[in-house]
C-alpha positions as CSV (number, residue, x, y, z in Angstrom):
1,X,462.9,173.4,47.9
2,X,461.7,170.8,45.7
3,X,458.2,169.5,46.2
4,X,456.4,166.1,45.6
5,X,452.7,166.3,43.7
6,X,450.4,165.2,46.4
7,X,447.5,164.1,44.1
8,X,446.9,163.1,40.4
9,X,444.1,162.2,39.3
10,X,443.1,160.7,36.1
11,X,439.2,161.6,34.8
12,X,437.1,158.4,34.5
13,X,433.9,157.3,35.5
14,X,434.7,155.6,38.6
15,X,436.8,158.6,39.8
16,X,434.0,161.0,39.7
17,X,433.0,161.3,43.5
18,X,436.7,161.4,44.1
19,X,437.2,164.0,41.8
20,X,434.4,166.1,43.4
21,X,436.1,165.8,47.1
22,X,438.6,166.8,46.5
23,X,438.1,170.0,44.0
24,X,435.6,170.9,47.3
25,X,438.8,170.3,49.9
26,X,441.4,171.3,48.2
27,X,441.3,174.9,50.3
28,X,440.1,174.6,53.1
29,X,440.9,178.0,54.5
30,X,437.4,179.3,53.2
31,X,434.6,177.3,52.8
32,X,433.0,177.6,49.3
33,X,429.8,175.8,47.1
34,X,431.0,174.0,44.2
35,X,428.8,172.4,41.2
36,X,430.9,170.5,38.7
37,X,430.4,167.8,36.2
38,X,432.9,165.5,35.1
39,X,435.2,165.2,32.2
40,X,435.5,162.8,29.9
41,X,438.1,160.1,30.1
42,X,441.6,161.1,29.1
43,X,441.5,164.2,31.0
44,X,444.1,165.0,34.3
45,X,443.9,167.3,37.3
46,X,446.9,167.9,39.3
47,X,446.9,169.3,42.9
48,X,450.0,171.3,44.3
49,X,450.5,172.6,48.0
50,X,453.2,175.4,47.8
51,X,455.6,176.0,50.8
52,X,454.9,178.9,53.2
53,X,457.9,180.5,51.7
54,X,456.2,180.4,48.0
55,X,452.7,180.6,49.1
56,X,454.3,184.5,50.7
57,X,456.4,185.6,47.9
58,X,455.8,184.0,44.9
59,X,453.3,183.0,42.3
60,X,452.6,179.1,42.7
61,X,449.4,177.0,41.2
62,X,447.1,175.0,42.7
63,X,445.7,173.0,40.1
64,X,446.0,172.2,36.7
65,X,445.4,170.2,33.6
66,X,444.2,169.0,30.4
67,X,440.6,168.5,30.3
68,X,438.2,166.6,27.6
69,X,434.6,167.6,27.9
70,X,431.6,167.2,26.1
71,X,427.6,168.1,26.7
72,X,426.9,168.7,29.5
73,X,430.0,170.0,31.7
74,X,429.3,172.6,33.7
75,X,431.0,174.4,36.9
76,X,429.5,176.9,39.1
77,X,431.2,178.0,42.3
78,X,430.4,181.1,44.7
79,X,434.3,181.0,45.3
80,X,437.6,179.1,44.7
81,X,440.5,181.4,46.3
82,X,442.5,181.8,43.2
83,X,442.9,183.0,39.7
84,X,442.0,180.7,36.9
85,X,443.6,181.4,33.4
86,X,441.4,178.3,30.6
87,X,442.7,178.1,27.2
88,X,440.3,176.7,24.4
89,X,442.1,174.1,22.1
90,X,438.8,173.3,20.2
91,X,435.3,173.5,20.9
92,X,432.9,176.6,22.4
93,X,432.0,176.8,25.6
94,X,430.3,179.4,28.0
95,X,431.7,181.9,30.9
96,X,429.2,183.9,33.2
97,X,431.1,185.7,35.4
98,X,430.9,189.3,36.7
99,X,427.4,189.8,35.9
100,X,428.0,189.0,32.0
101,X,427.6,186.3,30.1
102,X,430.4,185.0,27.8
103,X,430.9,182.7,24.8
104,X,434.1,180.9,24.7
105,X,435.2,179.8,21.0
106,X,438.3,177.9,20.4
107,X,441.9,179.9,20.5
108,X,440.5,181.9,22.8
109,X,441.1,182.7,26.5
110,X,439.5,183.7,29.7
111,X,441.1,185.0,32.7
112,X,438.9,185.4,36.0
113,X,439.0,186.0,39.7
114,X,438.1,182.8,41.4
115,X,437.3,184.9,44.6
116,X,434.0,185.8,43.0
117,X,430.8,183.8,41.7
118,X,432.1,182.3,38.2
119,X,430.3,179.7,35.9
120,X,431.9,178.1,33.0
121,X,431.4,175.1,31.2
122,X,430.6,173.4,27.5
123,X,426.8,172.7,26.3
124,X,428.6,170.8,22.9
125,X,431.8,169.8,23.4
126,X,435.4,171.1,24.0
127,X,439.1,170.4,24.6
128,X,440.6,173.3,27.6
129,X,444.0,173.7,29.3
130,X,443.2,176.0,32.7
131,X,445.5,176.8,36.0
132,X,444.0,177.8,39.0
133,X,446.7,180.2,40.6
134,X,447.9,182.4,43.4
135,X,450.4,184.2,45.1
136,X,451.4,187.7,46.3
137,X,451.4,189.3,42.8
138,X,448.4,187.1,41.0
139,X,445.4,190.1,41.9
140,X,448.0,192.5,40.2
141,X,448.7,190.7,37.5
142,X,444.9,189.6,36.7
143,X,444.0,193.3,36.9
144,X,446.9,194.2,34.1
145,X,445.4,191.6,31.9
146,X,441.4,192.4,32.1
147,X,442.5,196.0,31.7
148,X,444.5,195.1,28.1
149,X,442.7,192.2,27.1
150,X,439.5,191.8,29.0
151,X,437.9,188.9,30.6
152,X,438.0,186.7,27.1
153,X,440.4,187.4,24.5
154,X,442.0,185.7,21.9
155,X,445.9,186.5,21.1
156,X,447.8,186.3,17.8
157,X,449.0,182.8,17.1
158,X,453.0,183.4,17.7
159,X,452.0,185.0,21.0
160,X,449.3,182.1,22.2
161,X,452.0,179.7,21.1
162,X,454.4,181.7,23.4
163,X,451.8,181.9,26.2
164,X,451.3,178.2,26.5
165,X,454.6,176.8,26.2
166,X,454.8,177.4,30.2
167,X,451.8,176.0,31.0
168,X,452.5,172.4,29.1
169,X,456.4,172.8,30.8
170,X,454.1,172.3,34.4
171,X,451.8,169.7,32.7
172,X,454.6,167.6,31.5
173,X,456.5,167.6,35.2
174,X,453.3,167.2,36.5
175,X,452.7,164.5,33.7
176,X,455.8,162.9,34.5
177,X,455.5,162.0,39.0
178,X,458.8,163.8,39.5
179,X,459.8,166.2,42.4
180,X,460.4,169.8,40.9
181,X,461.9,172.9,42.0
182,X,458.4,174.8,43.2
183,X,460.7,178.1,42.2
184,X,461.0,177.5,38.6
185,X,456.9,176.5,38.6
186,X,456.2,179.9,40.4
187,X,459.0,181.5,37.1
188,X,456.4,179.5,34.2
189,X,453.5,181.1,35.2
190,X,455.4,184.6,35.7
191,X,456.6,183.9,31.8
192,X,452.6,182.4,31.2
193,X,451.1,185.8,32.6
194,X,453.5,188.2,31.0
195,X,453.6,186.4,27.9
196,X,449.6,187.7,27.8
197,X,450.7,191.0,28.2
198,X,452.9,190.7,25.2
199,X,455.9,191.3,27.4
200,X,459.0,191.0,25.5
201,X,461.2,187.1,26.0
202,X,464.7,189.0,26.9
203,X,466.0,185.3,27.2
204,X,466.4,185.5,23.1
205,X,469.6,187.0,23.5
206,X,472.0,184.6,23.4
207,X,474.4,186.2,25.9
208,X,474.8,189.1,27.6
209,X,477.2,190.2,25.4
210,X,475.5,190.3,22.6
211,X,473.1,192.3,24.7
212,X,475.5,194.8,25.7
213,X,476.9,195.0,21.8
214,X,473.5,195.8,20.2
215,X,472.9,198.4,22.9
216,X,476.3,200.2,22.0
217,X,475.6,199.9,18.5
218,X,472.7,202.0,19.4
219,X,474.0,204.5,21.0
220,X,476.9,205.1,18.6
């Protein structure tokens, strides 16, 4: 089914309040306590509602975007129901989140449960990429990373590079106002999450016959 993005919303001054209502409505299956600053101008936050079909069987996002921040940006929720995976392009910031407190450098990731208290934010200055997400196998998949990489990890540069190609494919339809496929969203965060995990990209092959012919070559 292809789907239309119901709200973008470009960060500036005047869009603050607006900003604010809506990260506070955008579920409104649980009620939750949000504290957020805003981010500079420059910055985007895109809202998607998946189908009942995805939202069932599939991994679909939320939100997402490219944010600018600088001092002070901060966020502080008791609950948002979904995952969030943040990226640092440049700058520090700080995560507190399962009773610990974290520092968040640039190249560096963090990964949390957004069902539980979290506080994240920037006392300098820093450039993120984030997705909230969820879906039948998101709790899974969170689990398998924490357990490899932990909460905040930082990946080798090939494999970061690998990691965020998917998330700047949804950016850019996002970026661009045009109805997508929601199934091939649901497939780039799939490739985003196991990308993390260092799962190998079986779509280098360059057919299946090749495949097939390095796996005989093998075996003879």
């Amino acid at each position: 089914k292809k789907i239309d993005y119901i709200l973008t919303i470009p960060i500036d001054s005047c869009k603050k309040n607006l900003y604010l209502r809506r990260c506070k409505k955008s579920q409104e299956a649980k009620p939750m306590e949000t504290s957020a600053s805003t981010p500079l101008p420059g910055s985007q936050i895109y809202f998607c509602t998946p189908t009942a079909l995805i939202r069932r069987e599939f991994l679909y996002p939320i939100c997402l975007g490219p944010f600018f921040c600088d001092r002070p940006y901060h966020v502080e929720r008791s609950s948002y129901d979904s995952f969030l995976l943040l990226y640092v392009r440049s700058g520090s910031g700080y995560l507190t989140y399962a009773g610990k407190h974290f520092h968040l450098n640039e190249d560096e990731f963090c990964c949390i449960d957004c069902y539980q208290p979290h506080t994240y934010g920037t006392d300098s200055s820093w450039e993120i990429q984030w997705i909230h997400f969820d879906g039948i196998s998101a709790g899974s998949y969170y689990q398998w990373i924490i357990k490899q990489n932990g909460y905040v990890f930082q990946l080798p540069k090939s494999q970061t590079m690998q990691a965020l190609r998917p998330l700047q494919h949804m950016l850019d339809i996002f970026a661009m106002h045009v109805p997508y496929n929601e199934i091939w969203l649901s497939k780039y965060i799939t490739d985003l999450l196991s990308f993390l995990l260092e799962m190998p990209d079986y779509t280098l092959f360059t057919s299946s016959d090749n495949a097939v012919s390095e796996r005989d070559n093998t075996v003879s």
